[in-house]
C-alpha positions as CSV (number, residue, x, y, z in Angstrom):
1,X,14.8,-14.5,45.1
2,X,14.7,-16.1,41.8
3,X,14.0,-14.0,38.7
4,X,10.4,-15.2,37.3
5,X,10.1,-16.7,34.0
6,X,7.3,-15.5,31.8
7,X,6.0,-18.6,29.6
8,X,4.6,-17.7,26.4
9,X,1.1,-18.8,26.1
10,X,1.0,-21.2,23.1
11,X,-0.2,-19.8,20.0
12,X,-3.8,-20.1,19.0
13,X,-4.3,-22.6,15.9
14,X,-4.6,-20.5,13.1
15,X,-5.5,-22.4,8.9
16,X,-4.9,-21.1,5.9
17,X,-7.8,-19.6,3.7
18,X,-5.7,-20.0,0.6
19,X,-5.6,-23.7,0.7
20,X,-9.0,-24.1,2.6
21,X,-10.4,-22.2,-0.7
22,X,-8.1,-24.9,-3.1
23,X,-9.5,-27.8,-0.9
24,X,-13.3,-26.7,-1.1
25,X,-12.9,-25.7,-5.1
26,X,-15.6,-28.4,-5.8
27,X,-18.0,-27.3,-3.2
28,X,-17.7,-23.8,-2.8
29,X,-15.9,-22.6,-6.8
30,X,-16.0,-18.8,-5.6
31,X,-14.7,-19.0,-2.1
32,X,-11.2,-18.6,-4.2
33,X,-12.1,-15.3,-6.0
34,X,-13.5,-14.3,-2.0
35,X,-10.4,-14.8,-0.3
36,X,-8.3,-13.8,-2.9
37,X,-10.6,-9.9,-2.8
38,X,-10.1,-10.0,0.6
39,X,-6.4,-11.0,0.2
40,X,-5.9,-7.9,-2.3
41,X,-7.5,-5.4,0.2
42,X,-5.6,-6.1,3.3
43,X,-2.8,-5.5,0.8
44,X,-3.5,-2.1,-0.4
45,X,-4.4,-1.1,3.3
46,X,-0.7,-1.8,4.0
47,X,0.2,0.6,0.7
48,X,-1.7,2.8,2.3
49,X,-0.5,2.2,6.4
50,X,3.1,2.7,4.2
51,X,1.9,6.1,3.0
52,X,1.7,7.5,6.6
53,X,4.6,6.0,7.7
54,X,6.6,7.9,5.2
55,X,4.7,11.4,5.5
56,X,5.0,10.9,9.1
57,X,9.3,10.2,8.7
58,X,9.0,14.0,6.5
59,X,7.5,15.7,8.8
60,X,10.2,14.5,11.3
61,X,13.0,15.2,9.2
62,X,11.6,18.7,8.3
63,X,11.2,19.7,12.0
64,X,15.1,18.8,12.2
65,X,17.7,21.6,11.9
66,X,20.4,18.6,11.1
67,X,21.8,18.9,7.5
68,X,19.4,21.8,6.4
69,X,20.3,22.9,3.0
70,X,22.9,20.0,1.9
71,X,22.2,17.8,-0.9
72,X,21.5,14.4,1.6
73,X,18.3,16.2,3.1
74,X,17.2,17.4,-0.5
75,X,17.5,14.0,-1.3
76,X,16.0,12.1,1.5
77,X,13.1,14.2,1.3
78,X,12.7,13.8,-2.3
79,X,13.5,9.9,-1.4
80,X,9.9,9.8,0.5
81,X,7.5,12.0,-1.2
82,X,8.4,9.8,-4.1
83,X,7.9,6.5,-2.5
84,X,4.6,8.0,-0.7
85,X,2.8,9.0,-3.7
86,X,4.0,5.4,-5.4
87,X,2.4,3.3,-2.5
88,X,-0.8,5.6,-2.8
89,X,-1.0,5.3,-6.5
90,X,0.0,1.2,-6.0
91,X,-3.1,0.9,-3.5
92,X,-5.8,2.9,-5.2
93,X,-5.5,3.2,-9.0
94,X,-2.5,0.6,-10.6
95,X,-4.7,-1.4,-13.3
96,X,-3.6,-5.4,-12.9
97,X,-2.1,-7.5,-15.0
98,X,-1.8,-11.4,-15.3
99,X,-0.8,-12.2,-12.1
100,X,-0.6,-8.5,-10.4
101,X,-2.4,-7.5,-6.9
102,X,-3.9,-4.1,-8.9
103,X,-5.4,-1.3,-6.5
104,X,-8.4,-0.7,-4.7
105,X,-10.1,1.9,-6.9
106,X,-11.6,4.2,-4.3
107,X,-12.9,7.2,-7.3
108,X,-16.8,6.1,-6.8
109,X,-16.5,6.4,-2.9
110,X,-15.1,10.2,-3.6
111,X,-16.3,13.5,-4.2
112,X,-16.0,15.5,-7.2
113,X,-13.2,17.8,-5.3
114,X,-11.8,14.3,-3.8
115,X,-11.5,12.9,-7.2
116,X,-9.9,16.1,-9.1
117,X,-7.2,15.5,-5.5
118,X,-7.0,12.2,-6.3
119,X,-6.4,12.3,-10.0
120,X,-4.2,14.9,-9.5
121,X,-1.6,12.4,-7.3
122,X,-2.3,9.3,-9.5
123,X,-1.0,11.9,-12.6
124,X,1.7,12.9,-10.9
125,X,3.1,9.0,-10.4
126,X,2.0,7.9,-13.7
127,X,3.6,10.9,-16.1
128,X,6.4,12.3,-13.7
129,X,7.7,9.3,-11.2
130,X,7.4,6.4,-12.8
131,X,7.9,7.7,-16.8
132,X,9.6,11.1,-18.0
133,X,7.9,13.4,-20.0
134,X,9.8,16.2,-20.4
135,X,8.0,20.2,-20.8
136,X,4.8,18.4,-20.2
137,X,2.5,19.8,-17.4
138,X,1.4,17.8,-14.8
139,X,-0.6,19.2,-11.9
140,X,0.2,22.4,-12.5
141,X,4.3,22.2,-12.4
142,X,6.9,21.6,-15.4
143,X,8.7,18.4,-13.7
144,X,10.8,16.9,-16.5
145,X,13.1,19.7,-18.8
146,X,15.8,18.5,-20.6
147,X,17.9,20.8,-23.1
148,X,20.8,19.9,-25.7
149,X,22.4,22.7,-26.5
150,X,26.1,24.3,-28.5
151,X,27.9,26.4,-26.9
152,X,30.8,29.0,-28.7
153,X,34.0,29.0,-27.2
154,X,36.3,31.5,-27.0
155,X,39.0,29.8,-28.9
156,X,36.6,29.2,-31.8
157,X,34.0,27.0,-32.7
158,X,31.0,25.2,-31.0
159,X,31.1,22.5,-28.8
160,X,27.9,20.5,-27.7
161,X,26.7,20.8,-23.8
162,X,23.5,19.7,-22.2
163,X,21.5,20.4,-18.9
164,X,18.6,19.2,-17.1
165,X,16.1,20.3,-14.6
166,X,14.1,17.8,-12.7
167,X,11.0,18.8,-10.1
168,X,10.5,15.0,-8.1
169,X,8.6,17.1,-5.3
170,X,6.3,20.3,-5.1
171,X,4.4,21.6,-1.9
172,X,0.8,21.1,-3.6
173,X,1.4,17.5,-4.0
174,X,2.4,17.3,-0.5
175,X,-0.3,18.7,0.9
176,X,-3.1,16.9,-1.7
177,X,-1.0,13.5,-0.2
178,X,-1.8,14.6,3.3
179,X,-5.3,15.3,2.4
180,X,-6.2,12.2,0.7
181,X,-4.0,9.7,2.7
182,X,-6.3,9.0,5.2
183,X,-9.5,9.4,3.1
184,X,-8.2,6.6,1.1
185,X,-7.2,4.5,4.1
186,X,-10.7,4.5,5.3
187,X,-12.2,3.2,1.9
188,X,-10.2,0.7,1.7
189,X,-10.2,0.0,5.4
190,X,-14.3,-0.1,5.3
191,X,-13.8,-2.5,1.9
192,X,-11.7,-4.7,3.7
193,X,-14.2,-5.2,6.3
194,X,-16.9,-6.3,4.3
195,X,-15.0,-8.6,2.2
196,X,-13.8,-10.1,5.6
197,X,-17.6,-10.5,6.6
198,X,-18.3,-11.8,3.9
199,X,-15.7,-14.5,3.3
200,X,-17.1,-15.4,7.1
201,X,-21.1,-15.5,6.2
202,X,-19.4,-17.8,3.0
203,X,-18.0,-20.0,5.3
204,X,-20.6,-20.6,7.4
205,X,-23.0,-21.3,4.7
206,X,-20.6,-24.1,3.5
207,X,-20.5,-25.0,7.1
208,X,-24.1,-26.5,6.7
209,X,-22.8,-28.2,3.6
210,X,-19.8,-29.9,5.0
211,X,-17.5,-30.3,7.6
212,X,-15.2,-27.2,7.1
213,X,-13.3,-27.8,10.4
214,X,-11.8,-30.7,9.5
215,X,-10.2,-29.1,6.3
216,X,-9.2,-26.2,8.4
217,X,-7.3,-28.1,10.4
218,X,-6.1,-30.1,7.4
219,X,-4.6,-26.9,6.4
220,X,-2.8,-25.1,9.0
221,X,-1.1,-21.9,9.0
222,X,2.5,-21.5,10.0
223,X,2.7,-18.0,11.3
224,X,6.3,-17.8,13.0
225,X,7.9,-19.6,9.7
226,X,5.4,-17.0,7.4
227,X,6.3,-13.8,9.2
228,X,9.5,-14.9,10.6
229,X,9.7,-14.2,14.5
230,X,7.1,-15.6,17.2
231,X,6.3,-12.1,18.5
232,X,4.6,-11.1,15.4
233,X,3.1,-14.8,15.6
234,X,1.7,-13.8,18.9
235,X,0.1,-10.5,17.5
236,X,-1.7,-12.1,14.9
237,X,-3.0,-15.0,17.0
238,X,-4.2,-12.2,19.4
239,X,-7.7,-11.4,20.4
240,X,-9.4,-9.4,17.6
241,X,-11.7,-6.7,18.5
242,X,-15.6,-6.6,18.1
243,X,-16.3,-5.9,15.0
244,X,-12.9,-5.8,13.3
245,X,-12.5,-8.3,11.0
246,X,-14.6,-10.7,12.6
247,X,-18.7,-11.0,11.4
248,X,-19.5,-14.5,13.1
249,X,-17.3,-17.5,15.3
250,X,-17.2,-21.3,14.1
């Protein structure tokens, strides 16, 4: 018996909200600044998707006994605290600049113990992983010491010599990461939503104005060239579930 064949169903037609916004500049001038909000959220939501992904590989690579104690599981660890804290401070605080994606500033969705949390991370990227400041204190912990210093040698005289301690990882940070992680995730998850209805209630306003169809299809979307593989290109053409994403049909 002959092996079946599974055909692929085609993929659904999909446009792209970037150019429809460019082509209806004259009739709707804000559906740019719409898409692009919504854009910027499903961004940081990523940031933040990244954040578990690398507190999840930690936890994975602690609850290993392979290479305990050697200077490749120091730094591995060290490797992913520091990018998970980055791609937290990236999604929800990093001010924009001409051209830059910015955060998602989630402080007035917090609580004052959620903000001190949260402050404490965004300190601990701004003045310990991404600059130096040496002897200062930043969430509690000495991170950056450097010392210059001459040292007397036996044969005679001094002779210059200088040393360094660095602290790229602490416990407390850890755990305030774990804690806020997926508070975070769900502001910006919740923000996402609603710019997503509303770029949808947009467009079918301007629906009644125009015929949008016809520049969506005027404007497709090339989702196996975008995201490189037709598998992915399937997901994303893929039934959405009520209420995710999706506020209304055309």
């Amino acid at each position: 018996m002959a092996d079946s064949i599974e055909i692929a169903e085609p993929l659904k037609r999909m446009t792209d909200l970037v150019k429809v916004a460019a082509a209806l500049s004259k009739e709707a001038p804000h559906l740019g600044k719409i898409v692009q909000k919504a854009l910027n959220a499903q961004s940081c939501l990523v940031d933040m998707r990244m954040v578990t992904g690398f507190l999840k590989a930690l936890d994975e690579i602690r609850s290993s006994w392979r290479r305990q104690g050697t200077e490749y599981r120091t730094n591995t660890e060290t490797a992913l605290v520091v990018a998970a804290v980055s791609a937290y401070a990236r999604a929800t605080f990093t001010q924009s600049e001409h051209g830059d994606r910015g955060g998602f500033d989630i402080r007035e969705k917090l609580s004052a113990e959620e903000k001190v949390e949260h402050m404490h991370l965004i300190d601990v990227r701004n003045q310990v992983l991404a600059h130096v400041y040496p002897d200062r204190e930043v969430s509690g912990e000495i991170w950056h010491t450097v010392s210059l210093v001459l040292v007397e040698q036996e044969s005679g005289g001094w002779l210059p010599a200088a040393a360094g301690h660095r602290l790229n990882r602490d416990e407390a940070t850890i755990e305030r990461l774990r804690r806020m992680a997926p508070i975070a995730d769900r502001i910006i998850r919740d923000g996402l939503q609603k710019r997503m209805n509303r770029l949808v209630i947009e467009l079918q306003e301007l629906q009644k104005a125009c015929d949008v169809i016809s520049v969506f299809v005027a404007n497709p979307f090339d989702a196996e060239l975008s995201f490189g593989s037709a598998d992915a290109a399937s997901a994303l053409s893929g039934e959405y579930r009520a209420g995710e994403y999706i506020h209304g049909y055309f």
